[in-house]
N, CA and C of each residue as an Amber inpcrd file, in Angstrom:
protein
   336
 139.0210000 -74.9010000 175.5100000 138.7880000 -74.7420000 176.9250000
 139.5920000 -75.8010000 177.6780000 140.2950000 -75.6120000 178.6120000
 141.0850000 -76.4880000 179.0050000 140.7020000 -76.3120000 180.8460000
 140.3480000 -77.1580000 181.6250000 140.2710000 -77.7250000 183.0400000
 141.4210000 -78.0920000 183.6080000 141.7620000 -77.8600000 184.8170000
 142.2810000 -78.7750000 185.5000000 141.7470000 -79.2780000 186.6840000
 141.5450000 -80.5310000 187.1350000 141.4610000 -81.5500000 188.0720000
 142.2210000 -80.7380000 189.4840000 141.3870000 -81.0270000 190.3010000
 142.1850000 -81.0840000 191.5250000 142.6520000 -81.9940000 191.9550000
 144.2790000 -81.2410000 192.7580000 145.5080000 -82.5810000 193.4640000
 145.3170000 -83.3350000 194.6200000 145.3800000 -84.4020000 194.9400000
 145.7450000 -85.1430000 196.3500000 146.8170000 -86.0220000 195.9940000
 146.7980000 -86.3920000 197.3810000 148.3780000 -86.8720000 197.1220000
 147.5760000 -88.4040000 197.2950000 148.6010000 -89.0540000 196.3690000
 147.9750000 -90.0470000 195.5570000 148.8720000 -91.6710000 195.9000000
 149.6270000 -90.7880000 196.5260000 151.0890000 -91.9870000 197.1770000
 150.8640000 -92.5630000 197.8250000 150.9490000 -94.5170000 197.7210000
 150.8890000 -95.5730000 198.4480000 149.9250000 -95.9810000 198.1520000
 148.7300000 -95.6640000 196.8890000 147.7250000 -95.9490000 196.5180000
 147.8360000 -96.7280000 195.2060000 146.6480000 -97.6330000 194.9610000
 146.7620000 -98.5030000 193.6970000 145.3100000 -97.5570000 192.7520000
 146.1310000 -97.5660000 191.4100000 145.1860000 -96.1520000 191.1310000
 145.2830000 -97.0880000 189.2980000 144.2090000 -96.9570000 188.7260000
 143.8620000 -96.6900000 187.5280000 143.9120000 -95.3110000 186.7320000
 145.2980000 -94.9460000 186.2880000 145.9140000 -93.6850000 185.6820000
 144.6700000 -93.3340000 185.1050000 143.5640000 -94.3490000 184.0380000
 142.5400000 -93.4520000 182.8550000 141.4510000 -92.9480000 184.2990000
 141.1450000 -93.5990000 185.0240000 140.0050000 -92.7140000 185.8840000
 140.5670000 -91.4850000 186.9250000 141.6580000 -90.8740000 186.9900000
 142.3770000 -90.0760000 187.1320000 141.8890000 -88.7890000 187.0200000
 140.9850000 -88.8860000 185.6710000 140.9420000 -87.1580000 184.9350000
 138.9650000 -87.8150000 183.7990000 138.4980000 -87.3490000 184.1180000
 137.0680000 -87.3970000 183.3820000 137.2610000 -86.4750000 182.0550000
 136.2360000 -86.8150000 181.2440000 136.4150000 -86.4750000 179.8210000
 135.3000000 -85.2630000 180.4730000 135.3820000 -83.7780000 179.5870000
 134.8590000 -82.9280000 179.7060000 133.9330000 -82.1890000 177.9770000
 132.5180000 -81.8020000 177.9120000 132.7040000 -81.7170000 176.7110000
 133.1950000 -80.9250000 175.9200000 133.6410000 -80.7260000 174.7470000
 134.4140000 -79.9230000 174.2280000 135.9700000 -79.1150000 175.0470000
 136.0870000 -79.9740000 175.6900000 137.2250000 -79.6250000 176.8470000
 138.4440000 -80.5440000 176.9190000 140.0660000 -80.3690000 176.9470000
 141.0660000 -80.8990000 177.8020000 141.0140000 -80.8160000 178.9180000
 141.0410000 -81.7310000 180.0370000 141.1120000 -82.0510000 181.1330000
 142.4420000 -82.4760000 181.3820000 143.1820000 -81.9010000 182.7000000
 144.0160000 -81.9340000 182.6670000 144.5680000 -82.4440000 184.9520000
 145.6810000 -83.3440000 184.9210000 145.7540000 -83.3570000 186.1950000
 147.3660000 -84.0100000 186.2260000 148.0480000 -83.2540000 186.8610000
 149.5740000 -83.4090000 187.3870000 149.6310000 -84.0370000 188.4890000
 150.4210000 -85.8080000 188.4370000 150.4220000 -86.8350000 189.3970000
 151.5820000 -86.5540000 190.4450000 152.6000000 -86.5290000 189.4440000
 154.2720000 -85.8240000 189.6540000 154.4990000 -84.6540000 189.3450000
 155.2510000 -84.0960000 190.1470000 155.9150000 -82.5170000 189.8880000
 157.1840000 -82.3760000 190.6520000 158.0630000 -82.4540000 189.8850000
 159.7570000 -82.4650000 190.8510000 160.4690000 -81.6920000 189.8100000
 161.3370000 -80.9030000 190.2160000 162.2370000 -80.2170000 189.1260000
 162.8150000 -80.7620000 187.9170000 162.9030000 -82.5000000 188.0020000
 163.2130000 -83.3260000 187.3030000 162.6590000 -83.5230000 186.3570000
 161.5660000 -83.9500000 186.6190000 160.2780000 -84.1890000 185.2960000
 158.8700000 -84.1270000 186.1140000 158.0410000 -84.2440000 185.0860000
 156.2100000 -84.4040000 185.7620000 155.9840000 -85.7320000 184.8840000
 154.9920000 -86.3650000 185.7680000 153.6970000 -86.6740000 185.0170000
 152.5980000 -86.3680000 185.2130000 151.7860000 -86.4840000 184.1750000
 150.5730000 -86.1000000 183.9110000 149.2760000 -86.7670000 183.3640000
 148.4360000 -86.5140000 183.3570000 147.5100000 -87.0090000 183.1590000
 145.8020000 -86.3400000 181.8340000 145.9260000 -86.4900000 181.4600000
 145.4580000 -85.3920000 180.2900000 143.7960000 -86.4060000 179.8330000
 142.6910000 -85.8760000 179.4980000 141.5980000 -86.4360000 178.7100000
 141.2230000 -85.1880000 177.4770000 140.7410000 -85.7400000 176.4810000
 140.8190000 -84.6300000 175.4830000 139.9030000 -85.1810000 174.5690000
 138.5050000 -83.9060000 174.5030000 137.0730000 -84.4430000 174.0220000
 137.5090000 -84.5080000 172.3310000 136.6860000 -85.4830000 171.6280000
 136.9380000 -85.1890000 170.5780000 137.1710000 -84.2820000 169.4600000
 138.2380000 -84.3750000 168.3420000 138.1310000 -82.5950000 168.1550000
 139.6740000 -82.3280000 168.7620000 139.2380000 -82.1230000 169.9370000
 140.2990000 -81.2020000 170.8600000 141.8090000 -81.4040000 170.7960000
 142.7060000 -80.7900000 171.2300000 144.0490000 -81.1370000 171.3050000
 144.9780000 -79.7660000 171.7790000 146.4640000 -79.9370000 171.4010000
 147.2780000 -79.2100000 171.5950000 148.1100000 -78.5640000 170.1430000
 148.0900000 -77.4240000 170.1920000 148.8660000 -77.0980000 168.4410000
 150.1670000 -77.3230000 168.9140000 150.6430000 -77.0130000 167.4970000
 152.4870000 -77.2930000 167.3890000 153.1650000 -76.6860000 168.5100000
 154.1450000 -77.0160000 169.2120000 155.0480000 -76.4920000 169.9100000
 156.4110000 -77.5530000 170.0360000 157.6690000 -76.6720000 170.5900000
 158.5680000 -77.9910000 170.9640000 158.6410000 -77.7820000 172.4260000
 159.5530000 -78.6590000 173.0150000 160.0500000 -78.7880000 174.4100000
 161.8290000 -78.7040000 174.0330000 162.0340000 -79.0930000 175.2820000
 163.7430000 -78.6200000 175.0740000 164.3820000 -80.1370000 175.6170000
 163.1130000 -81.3350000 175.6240000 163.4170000 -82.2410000 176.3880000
 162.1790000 -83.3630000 175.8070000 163.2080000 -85.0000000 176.1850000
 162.0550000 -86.0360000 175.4520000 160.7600000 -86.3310000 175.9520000
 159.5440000 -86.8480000 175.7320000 158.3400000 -86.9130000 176.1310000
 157.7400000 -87.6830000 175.9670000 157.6250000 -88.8360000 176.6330000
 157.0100000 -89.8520000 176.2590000 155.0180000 -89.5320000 176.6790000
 154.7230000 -90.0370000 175.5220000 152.8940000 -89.8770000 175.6650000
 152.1080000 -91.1760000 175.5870000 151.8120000 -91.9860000 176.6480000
 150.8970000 -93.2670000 176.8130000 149.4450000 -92.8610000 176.0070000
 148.7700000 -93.7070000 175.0930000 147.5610000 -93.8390000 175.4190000
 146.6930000 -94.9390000 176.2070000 146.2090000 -93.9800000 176.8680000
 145.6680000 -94.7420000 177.9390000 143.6800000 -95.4970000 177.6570000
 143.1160000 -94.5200000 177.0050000 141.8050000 -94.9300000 176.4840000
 141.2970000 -93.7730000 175.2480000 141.3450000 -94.9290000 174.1150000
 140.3050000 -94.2130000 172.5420000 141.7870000 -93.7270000 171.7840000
 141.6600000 -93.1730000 171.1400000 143.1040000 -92.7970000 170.1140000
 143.1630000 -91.3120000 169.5090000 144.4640000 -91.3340000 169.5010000
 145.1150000 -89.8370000 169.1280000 145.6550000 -89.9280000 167.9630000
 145.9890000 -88.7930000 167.5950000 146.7680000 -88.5300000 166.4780000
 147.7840000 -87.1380000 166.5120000 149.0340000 -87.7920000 166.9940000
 150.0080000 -86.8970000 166.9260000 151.2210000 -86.5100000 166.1210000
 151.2890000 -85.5890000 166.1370000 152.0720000 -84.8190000 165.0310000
 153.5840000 -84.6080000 165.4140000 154.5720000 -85.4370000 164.7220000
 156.0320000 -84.6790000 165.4520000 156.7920000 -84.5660000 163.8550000
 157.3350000 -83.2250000 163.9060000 158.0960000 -83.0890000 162.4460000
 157.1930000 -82.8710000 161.0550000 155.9840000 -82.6150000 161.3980000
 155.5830000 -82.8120000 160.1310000 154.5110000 -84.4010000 159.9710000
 154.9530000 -85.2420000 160.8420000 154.2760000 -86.4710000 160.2970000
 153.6420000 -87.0330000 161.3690000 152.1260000 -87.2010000 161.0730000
 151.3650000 -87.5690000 161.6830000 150.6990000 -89.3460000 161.8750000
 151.4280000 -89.7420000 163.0660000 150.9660000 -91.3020000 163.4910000
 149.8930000 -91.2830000 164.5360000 149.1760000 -92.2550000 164.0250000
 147.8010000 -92.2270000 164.8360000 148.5290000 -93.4060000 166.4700000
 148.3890000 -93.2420000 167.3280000 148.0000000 -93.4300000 168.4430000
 146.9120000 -94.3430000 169.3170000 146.3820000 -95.5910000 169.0840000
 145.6550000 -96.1850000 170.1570000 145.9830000 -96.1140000 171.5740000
 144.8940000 -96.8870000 172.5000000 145.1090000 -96.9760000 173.7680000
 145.9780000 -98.7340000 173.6950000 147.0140000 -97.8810000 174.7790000
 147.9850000 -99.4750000 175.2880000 149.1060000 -99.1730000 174.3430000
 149.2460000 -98.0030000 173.4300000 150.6440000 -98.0090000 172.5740000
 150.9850000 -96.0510000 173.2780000 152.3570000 -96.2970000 172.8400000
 152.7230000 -95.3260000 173.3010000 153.9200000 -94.3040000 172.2050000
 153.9560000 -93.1990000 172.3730000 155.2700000 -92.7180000 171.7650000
 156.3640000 -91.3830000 172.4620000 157.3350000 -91.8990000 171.7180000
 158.2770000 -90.8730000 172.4510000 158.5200000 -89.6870000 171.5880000
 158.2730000 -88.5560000 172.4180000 158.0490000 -87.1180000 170.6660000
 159.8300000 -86.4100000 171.6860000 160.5750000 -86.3720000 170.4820000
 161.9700000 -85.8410000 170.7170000 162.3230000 -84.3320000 170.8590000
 163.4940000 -84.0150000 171.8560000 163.2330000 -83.0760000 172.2150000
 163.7270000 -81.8830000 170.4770000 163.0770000 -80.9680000 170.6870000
 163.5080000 -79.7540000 170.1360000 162.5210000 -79.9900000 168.5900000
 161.7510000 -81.1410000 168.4350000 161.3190000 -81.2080000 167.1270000
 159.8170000 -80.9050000 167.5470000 159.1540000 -80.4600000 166.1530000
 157.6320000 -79.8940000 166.5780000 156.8280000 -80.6710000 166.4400000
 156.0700000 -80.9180000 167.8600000 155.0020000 -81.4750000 167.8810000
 153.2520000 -80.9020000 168.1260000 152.4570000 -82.0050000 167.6650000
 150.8500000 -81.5200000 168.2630000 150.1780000 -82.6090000 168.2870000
 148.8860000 -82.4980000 169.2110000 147.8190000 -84.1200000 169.5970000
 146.5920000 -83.2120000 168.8550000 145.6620000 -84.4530000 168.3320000
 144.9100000 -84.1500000 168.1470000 144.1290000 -85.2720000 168.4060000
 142.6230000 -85.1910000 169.1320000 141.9960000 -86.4010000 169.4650000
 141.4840000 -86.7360000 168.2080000 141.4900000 -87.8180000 167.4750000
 140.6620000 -88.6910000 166.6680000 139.3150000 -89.3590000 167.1620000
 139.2370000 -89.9970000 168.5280000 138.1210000 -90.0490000 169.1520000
 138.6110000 -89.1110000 170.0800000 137.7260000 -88.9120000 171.9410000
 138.2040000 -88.3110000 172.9610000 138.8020000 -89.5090000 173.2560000
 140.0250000 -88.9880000 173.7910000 141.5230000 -90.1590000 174.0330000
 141.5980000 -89.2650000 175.8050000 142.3920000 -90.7970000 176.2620000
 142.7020000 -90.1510000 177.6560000 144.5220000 -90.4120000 177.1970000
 145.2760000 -89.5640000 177.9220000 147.0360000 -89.9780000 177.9990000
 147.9730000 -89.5800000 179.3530000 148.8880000 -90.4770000 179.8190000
 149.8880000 -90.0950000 180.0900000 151.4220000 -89.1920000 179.3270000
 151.3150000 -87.9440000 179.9630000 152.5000000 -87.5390000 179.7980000
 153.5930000 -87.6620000 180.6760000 154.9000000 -88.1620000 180.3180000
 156.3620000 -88.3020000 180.9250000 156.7720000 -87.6010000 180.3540000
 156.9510000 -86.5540000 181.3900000 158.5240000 -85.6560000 180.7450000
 159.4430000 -85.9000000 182.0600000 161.0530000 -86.2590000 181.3650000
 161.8800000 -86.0490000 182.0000000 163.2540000 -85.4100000 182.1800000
 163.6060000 -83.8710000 182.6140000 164.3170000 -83.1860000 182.2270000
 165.9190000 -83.1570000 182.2850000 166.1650000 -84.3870000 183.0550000
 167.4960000 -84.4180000 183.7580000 167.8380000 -85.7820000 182.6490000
């Protein structure tokens, strides 16, 4: 089951990215900060359990954890993820998240 958050515009404000998006149960929560043809960011919470299956992008992606830890999958090999570390999943190779606890994250994608 996946949510999304409703938008305001969030500009000129001092903001704590993890309170952004609330943990939902058995749910991804989901909320887009940026949106420009260029790249997004995003903002994602994901109950334990939960995640995203394999897919690629056509472009690099950096994924913050922001609070509790993940475990994501790129190529085949799976590195676990705390909050305050981050990784970059490359474009065209297959990736997937899976929460280990419920984890909150930033996604950067940037297409240009």
């Amino acid at each position: 089951m996946a949510k999304t958050e409703k938008s305001e515009d969030l500009r000129g404000k001092a903001l704590k990215a993890k309170d952004l998006v609330g943990y939902d149960a058995g749910a991804v929560v989901s909320r887009t900060i940026i949106q420009k043809p260029v790249g997004t960011v995003s903002i994602f919470s994901f109950d334990k359990g939960q995640g995203l299956s394999e897919h690629t992008a056509p472009f690099d992606a950096m994924v913050e954890i922001l609070d509790g830890e993940a475990e994501i999958t790129i190529a085949g090999k799976p590195v676990k993820v705390k909050a305050g570390e981050f990784i970059i999943m490359p474009a065209n190779k297959p990736h997937a998240l899976k929460a280990v606890k419920k984890f909150k994250m930033a996604l950067i994608m940037i297409k240009a």
